[in-house]
NUFI-154758 format. One record per atom (N, C-alpha, C): x, y negated, z; atom name; chain; residue number from 0. Coordinates in Angstrom, 3 decimals. Layout:
N
REC        x        y        z name chain resi
REC        X        Y        Z   CA     A  NUM
...
***
This chain:
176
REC        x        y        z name chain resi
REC    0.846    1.172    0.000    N     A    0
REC    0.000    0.000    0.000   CA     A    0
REC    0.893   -1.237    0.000    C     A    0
REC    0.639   -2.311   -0.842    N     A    1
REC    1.273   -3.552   -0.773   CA     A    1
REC    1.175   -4.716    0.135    C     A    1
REC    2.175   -5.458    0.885    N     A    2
REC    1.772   -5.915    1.769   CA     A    2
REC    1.376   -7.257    1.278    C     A    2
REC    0.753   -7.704    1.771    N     A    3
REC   -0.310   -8.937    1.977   CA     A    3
REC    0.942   -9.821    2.483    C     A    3
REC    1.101  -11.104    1.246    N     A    4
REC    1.992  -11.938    1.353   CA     A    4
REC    1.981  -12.824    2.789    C     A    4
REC    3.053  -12.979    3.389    N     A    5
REC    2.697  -13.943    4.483   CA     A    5
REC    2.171  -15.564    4.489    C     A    5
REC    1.448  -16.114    4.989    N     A    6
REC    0.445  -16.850    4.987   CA     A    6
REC   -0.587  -16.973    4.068    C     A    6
REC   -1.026  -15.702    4.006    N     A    7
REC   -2.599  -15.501    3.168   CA     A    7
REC   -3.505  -15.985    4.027    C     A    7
REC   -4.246  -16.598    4.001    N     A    8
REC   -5.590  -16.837    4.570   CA     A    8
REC   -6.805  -16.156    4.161    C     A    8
REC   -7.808  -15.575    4.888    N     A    9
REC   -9.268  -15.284    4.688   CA     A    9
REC  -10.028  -15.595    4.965    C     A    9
REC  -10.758  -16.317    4.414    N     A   10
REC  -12.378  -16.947    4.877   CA     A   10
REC  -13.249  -16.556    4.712    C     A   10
REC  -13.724  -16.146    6.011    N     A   11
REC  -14.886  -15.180    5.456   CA     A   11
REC  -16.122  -15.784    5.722    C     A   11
REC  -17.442  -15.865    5.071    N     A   12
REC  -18.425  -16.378    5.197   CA     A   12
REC  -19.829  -15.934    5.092    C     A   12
REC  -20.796  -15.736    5.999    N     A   13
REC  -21.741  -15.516    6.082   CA     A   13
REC  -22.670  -16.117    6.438    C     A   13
REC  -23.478  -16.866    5.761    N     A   14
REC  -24.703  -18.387    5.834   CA     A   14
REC  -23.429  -19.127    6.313    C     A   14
REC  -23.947  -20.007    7.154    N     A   15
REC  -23.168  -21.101    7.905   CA     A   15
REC  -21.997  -20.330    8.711    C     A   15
REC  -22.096  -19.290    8.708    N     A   16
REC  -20.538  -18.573    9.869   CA     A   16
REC  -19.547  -18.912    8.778    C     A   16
REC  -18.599  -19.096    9.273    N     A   17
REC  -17.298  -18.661    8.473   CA     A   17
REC  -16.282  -18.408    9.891    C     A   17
REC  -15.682  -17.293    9.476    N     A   18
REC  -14.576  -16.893   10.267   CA     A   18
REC  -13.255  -16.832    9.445    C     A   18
REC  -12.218  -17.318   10.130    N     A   19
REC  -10.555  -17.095    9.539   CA     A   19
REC   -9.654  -16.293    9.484    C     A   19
REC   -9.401  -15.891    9.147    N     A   20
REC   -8.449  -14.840    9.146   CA     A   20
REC   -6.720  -14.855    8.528    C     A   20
REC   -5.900  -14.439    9.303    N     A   21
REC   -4.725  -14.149    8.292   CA     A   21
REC   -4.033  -12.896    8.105    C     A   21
REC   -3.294  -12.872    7.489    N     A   22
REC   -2.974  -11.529    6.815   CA     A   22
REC   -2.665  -10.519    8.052    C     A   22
REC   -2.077  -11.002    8.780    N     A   23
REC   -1.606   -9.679   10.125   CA     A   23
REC   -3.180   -9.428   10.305    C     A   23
REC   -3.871  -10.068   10.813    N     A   24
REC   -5.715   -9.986   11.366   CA     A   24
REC   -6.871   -9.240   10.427    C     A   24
REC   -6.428   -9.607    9.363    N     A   25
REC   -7.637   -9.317    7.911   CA     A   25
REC   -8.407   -7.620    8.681    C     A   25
REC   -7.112   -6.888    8.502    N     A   26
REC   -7.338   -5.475    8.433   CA     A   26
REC   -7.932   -4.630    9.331    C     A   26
REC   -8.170   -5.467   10.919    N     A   27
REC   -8.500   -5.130   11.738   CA     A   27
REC   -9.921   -5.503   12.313    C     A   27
REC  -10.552   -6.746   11.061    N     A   28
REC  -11.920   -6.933   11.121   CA     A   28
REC  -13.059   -6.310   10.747    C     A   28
REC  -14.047   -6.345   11.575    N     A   29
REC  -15.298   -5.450   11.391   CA     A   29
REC  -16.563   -6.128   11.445    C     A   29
REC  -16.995   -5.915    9.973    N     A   30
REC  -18.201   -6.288    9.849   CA     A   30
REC  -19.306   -5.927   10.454    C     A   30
REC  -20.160   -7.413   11.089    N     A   31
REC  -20.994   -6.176   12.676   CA     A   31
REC  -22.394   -6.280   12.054    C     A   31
REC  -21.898   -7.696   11.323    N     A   32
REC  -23.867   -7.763   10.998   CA     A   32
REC  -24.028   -7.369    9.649    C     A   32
REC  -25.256   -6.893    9.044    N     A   33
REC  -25.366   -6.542    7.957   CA     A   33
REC  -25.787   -7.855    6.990    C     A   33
REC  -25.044   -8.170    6.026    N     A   34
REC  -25.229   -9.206    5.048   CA     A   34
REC  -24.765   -9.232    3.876    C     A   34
REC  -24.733  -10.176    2.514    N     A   35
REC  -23.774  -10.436    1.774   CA     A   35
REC  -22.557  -11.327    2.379    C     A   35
REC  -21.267  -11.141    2.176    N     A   36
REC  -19.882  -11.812    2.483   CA     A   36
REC  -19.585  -12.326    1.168    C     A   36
REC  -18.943  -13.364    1.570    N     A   37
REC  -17.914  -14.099    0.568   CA     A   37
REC  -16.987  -14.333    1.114    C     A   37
REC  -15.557  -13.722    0.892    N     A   38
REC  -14.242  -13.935    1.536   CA     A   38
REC  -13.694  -14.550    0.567    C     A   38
REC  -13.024  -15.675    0.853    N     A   39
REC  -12.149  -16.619   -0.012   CA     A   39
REC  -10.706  -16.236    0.668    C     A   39
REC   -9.410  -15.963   -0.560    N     A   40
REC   -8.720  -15.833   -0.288   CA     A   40
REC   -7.716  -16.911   -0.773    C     A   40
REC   -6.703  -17.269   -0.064    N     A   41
REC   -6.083  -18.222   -0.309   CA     A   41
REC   -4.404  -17.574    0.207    C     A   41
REC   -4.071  -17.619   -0.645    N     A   42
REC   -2.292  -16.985   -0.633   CA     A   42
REC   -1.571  -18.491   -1.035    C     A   42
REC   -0.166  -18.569   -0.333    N     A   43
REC    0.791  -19.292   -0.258   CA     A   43
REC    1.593  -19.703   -1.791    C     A   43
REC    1.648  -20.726   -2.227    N     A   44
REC    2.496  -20.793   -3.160   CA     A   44
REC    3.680  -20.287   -3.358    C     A   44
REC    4.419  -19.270   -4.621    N     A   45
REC    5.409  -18.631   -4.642   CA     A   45
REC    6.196  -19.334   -6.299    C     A   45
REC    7.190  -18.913   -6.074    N     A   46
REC    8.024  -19.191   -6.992   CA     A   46
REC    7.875  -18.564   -8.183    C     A   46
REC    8.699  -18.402   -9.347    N     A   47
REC    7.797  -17.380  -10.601   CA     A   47
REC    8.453  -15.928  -10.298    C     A   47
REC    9.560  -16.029   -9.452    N     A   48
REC    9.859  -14.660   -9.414   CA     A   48
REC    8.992  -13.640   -8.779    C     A   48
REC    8.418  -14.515   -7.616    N     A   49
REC    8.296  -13.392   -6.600   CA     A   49
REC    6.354  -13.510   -7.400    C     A   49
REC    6.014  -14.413   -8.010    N     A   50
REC    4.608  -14.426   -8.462   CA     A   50
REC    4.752  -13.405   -9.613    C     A   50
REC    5.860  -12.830  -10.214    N     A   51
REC    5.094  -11.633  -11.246   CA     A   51
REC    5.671  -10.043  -10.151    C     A   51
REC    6.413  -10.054   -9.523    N     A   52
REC    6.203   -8.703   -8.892   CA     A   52
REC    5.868   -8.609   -7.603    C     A   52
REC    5.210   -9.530   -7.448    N     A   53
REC    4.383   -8.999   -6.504   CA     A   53
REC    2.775   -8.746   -6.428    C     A   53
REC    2.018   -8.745   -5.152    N     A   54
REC    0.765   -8.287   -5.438   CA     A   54
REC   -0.560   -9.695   -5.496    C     A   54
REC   -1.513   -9.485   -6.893    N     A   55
REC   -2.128  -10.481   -7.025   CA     A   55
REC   -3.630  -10.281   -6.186    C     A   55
REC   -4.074  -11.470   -5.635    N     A   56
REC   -5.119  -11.064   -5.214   CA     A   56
REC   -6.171  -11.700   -5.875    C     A   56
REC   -7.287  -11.343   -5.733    N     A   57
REC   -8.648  -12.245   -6.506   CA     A   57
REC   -8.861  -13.155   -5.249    C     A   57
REC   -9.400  -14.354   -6.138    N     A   58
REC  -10.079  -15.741   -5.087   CA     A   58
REC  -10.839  -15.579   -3.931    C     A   58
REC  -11.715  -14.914   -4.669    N     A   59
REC  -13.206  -14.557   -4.097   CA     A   59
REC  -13.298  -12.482   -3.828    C     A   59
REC  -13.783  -12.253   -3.133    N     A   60
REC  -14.081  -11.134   -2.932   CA     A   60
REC  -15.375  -10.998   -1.972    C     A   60
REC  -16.325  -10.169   -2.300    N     A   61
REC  -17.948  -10.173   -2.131   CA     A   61
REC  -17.712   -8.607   -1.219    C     A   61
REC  -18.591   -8.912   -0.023    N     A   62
REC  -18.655   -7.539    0.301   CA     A   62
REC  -20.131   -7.577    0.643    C     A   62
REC  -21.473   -6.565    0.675    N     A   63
REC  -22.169   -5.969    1.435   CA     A   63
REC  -22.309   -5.043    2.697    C     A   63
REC  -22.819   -5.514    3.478    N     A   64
REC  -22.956   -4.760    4.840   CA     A   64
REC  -24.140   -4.226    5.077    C     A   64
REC  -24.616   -3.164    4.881    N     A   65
REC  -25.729   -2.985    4.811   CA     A   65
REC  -26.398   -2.481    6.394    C     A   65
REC  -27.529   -2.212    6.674    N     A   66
REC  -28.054   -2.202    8.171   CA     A   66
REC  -28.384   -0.659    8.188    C     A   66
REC  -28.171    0.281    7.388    N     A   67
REC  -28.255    1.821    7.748   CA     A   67
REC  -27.231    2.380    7.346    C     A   67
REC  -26.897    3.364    7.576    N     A   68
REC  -25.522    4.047    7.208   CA     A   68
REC  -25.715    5.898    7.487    C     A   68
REC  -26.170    5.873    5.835    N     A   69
REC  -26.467    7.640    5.935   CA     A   69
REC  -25.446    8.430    5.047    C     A   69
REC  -25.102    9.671    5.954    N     A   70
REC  -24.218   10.729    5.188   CA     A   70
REC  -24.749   11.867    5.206    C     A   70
REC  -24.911   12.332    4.119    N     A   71
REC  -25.401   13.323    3.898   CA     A   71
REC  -23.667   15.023    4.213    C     A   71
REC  -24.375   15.784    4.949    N     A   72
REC  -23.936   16.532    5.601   CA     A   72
REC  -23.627   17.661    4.800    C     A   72
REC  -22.647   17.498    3.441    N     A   73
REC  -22.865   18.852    2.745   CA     A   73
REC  -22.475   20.119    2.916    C     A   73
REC  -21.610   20.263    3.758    N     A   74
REC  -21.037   21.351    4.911   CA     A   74
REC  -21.787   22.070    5.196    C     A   74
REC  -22.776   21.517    5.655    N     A   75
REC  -24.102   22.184    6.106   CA     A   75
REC  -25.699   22.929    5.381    C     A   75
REC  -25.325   21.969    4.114    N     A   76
REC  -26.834   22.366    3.213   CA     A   76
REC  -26.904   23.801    2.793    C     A   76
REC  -28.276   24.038    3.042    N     A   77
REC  -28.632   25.350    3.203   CA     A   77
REC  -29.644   25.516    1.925    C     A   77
REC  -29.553   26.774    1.296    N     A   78
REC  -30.530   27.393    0.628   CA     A   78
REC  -31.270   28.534    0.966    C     A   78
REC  -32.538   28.101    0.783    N     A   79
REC  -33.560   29.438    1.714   CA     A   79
REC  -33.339   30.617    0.624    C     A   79
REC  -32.972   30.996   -0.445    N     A   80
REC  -32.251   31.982   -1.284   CA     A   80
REC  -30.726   31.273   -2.238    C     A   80
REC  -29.940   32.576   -2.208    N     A   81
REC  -28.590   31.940   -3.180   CA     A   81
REC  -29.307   30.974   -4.719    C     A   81
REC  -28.598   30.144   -5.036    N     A   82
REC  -28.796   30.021   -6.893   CA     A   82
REC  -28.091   30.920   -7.197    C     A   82
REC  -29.080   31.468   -8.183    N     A   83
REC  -28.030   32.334   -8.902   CA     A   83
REC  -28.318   32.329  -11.043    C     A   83
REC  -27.206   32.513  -11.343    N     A   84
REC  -27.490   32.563  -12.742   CA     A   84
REC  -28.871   33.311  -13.105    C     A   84
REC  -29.392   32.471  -13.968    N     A   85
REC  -30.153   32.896  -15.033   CA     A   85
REC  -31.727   32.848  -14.184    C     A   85
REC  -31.620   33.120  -12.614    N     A   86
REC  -33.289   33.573  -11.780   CA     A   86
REC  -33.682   32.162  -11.741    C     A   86
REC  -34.916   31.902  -12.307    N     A   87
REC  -35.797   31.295  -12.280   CA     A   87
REC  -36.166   30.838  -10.402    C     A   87
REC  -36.335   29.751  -10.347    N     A   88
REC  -36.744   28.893   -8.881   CA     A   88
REC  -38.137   28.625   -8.838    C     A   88
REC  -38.466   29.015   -8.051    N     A   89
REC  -40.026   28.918   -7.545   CA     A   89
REC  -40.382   28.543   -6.249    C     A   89
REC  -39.901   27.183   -5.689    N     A   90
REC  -40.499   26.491   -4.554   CA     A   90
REC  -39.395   27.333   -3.159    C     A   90
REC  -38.281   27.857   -3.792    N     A   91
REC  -36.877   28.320   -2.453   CA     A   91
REC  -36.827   26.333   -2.100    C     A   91
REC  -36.179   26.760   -0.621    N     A   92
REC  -36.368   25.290    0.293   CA     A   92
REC  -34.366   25.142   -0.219    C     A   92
REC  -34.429   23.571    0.125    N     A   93
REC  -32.971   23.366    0.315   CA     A   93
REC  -32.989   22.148    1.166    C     A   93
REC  -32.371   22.470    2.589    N     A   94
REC  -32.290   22.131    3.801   CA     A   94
REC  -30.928   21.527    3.470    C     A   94
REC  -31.075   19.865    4.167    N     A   95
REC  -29.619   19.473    4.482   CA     A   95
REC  -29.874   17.648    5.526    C     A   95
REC  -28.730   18.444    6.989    N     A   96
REC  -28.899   17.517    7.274   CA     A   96
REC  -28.191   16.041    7.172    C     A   96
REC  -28.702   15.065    7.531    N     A   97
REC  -28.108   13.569    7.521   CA     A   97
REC  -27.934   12.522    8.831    C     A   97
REC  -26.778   12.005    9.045    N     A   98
REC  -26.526   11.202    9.793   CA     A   98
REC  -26.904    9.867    9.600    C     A   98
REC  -27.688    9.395   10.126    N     A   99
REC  -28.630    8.165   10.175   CA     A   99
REC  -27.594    7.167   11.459    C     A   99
REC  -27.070    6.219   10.959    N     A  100
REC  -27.069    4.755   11.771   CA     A  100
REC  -27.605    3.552   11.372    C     A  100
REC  -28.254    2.920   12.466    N     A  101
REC  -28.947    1.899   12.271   CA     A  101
REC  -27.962    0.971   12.773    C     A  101
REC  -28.691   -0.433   12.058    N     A  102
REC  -27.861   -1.829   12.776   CA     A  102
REC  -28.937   -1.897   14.179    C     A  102
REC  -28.672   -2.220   15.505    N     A  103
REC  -29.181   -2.175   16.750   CA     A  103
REC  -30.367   -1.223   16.600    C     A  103
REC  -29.840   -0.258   16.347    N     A  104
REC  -31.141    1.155   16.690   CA     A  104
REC  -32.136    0.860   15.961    C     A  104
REC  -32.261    0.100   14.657    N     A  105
REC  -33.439   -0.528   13.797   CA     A  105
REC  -34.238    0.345   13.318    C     A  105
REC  -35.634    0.770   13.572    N     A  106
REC  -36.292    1.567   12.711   CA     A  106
REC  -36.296    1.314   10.827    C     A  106
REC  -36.116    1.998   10.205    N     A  107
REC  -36.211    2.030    8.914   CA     A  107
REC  -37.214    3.291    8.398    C     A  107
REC  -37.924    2.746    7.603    N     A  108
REC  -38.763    3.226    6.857   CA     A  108
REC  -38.211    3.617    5.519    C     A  108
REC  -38.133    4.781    5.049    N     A  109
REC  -37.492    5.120    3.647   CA     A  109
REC  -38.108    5.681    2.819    C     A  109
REC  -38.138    5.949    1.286    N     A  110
REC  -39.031    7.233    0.811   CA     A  110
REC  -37.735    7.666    0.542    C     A  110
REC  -38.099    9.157    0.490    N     A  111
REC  -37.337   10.425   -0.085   CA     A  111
REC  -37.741   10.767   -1.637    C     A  111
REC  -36.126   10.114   -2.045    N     A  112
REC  -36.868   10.330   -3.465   CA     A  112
REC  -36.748   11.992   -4.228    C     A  112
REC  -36.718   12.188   -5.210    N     A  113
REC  -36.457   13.688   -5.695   CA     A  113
REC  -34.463   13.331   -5.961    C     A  113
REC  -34.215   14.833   -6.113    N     A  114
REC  -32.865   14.934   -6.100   CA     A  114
REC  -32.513   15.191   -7.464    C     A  114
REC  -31.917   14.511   -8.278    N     A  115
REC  -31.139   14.884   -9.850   CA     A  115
REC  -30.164   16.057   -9.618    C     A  115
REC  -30.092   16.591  -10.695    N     A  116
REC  -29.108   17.553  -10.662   CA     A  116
REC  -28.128   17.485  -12.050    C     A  116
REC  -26.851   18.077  -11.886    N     A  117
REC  -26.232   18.097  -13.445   CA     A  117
REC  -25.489   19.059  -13.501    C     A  117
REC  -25.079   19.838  -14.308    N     A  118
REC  -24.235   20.535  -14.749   CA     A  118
REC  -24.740   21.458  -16.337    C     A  118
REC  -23.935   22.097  -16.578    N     A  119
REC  -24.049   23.257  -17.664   CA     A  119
REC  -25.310   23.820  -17.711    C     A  119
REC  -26.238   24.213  -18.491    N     A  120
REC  -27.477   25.175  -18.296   CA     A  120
REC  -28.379   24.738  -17.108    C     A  120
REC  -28.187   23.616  -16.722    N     A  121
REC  -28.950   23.653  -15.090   CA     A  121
REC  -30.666   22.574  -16.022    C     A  121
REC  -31.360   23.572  -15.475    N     A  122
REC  -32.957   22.726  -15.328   CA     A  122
REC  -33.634   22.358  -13.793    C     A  122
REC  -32.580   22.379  -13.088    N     A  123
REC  -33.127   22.491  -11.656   CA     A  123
REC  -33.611   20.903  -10.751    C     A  123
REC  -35.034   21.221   -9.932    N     A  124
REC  -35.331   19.578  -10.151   CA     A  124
REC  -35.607   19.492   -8.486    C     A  124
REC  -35.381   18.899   -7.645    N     A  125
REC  -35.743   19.099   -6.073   CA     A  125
REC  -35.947   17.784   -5.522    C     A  125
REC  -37.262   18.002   -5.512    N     A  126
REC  -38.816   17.317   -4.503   CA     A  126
REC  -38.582   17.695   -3.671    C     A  126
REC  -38.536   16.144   -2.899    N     A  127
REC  -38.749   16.017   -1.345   CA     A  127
REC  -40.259   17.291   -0.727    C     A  127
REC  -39.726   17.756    0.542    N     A  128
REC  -40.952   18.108    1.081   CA     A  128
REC  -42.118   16.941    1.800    C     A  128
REC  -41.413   15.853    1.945    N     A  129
REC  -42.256   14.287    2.800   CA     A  129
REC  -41.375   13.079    1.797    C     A  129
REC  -42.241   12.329    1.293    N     A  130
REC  -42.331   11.318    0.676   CA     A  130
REC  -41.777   10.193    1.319    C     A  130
REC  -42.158   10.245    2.389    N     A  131
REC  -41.613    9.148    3.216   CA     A  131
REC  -41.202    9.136    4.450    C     A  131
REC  -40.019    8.732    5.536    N     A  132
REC  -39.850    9.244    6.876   CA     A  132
REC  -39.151    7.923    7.727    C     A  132
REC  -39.596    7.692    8.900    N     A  133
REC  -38.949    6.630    9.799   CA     A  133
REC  -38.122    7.300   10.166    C     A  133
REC  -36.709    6.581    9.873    N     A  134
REC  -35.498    6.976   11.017   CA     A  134
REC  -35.072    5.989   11.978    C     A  134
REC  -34.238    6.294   12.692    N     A  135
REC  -32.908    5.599   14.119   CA     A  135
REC  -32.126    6.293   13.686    C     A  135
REC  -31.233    6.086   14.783    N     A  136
REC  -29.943    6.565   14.486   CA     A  136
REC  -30.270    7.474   15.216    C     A  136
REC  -29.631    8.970   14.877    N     A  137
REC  -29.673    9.908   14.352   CA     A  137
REC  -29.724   10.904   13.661    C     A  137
REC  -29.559   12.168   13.460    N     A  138
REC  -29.190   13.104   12.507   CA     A  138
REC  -30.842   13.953   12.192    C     A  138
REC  -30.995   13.711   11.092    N     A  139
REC  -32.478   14.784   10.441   CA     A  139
REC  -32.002   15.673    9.502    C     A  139
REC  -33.004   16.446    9.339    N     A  140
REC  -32.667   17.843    8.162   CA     A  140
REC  -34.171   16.952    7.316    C     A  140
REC  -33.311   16.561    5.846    N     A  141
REC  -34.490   16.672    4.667   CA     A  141
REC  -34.619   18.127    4.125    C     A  141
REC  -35.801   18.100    3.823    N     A  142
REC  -36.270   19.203    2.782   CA     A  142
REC  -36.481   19.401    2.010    C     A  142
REC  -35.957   20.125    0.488    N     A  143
REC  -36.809   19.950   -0.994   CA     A  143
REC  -37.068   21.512   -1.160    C     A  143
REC  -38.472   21.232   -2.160    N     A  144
REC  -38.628   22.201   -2.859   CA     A  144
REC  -37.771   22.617   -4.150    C     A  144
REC  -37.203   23.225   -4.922    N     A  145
REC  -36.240   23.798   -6.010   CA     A  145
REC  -37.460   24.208   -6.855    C     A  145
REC  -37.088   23.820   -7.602    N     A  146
REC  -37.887   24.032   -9.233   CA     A  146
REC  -36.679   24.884  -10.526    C     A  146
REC  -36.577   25.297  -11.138    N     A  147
REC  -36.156   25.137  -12.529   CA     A  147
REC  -35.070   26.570  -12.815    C     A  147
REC  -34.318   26.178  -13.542    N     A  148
REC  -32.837   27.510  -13.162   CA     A  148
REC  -32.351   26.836  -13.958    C     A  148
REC  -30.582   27.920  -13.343    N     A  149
REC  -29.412   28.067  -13.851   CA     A  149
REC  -29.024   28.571  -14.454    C     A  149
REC  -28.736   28.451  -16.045    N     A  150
REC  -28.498   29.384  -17.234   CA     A  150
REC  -27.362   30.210  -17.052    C     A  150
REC  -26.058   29.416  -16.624    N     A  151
REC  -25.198   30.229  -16.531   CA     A  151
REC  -24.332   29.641  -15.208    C     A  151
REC  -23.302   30.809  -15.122    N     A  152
REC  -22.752   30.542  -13.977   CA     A  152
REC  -21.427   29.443  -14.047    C     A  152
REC  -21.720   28.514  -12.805    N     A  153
REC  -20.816   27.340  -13.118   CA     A  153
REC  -20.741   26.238  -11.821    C     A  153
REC  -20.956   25.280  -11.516    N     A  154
REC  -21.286   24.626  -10.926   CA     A  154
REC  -22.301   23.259  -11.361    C     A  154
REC  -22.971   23.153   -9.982    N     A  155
REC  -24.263   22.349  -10.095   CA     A  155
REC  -24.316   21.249   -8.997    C     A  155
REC  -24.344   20.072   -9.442    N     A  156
REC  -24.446   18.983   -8.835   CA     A  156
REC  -25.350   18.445   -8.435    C     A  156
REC  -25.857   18.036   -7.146    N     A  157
REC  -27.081   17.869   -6.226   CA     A  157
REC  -26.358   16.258   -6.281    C     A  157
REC  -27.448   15.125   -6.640    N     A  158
REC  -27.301   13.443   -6.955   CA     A  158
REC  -28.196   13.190   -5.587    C     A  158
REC  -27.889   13.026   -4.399    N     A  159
REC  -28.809   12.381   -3.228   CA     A  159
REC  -28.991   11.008   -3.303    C     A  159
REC  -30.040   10.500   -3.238    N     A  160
REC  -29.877    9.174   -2.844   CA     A  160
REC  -30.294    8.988   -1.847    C     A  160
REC  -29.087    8.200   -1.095    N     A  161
REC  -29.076    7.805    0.606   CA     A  161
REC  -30.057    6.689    0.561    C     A  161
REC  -30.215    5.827    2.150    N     A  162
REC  -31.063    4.814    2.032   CA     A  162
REC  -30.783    3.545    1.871    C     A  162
REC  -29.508    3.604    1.580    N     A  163
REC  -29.261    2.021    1.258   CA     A  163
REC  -29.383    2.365   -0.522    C     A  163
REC  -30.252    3.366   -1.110    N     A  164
REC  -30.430    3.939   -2.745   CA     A  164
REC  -28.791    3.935   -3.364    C     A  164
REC  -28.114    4.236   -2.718    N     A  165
REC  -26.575    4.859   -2.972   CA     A  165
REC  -26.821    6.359   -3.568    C     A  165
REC  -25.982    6.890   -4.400    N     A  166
REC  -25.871    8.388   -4.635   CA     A  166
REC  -25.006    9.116   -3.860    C     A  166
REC  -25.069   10.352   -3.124    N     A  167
REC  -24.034   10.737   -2.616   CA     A  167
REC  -24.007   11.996   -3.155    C     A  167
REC  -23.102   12.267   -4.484    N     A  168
REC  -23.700   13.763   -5.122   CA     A  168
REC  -22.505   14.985   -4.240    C     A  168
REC  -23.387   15.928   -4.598    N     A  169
REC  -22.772   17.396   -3.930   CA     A  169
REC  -22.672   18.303   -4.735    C     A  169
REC  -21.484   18.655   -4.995    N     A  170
REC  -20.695   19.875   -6.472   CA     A  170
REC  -21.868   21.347   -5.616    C     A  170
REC  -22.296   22.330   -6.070    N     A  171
REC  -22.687   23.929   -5.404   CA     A  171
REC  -22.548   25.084   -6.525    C     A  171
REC  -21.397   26.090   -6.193    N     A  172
REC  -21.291   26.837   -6.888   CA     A  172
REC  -21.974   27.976   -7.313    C     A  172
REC  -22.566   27.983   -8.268    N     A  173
REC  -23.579   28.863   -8.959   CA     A  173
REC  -23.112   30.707   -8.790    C     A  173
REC  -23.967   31.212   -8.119    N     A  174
REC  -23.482   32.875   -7.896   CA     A  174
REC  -23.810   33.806   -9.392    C     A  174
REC  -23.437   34.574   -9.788    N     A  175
REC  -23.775   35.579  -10.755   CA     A  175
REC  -25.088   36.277  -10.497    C     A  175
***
């Protein structure tokens, strides 16, 4: 990693907040509230040598903080039968749980949308079992129903979308 020239400044800004920062400090800040950021960066004037090998930064840099924070647990996801090449799916469950944090324990209301899938030969399509669910922080098991099949054997990609509508996809290797 390249180090952050000495006397960089960061300004970071959220509505009327702005907080300062310099390069020793930057790395050790934590975004508490959930918002859009605008960090203005401001680096020290350099000479032409040290301005082409060294590291450039952008002006502006935008971050989002969002107020839930879900991971989907793929370690854990379960199929109520294997996939297997070629057998047709008829409503087998696929269990997997998720780690839910809220910004101050915030209830959130989400829908569960259906799950995409991709790979080779795959027609496979998985509906939520509940449309919609309040979380906190804490860990739930979603549920889908499995529709479709796997032509051949390969791997198959499960597309989740978390609740900030992020994808968090999951590779699953197709059995014979």
């Amino acid at each position: 990693m390249k180090k952050i020239p000495q006397n960089t400044l960061f300004t970071i800004h959220l509505g009327t907040k702005e907080i300062l920062l310099n390069e020793s400090t930057i790395n050790q800040y934590v975004f508490e509230t959930p918002g859009k950021y605008t960090i203005d960066v401001t680096t020290p004037k350099q000479d032409h040598l040290e301005a082409c090998s060294g590291h450039k930064f952008p002006q502006k840099i935008f971050v989002t903080v969002y107020s839930v924070k879900c991971t989907f647990r793929s370690e854990e996801l379960v199929f109520s039968k294997p996939i297997k090449k070629g057998i047709e799916l008829q409503g087998e469950i696929l269990s997997i749980p998720i780690d839910v944090k809220t910004y101050r324990n915030q209830e959130v209301s989400s829908d569960i949308g259906t799950v995409s899938t991709a790979g080779i030969g795959i027609t496979i399509k998985a509906t939520p079992s509940e449309n919609q669910k309040v979380f906190h922080t804490g860990t739930y098991t979603i549920t889908y129903q499995l529709q479709g099949n796997a032509a051949q054997q390969g791997v198959i990609v499960f597309d989740f979308i978390d609740l900030n509508h992020k994808v968090q996809s999951i590779p699953i290797k197709i059995e014979n």
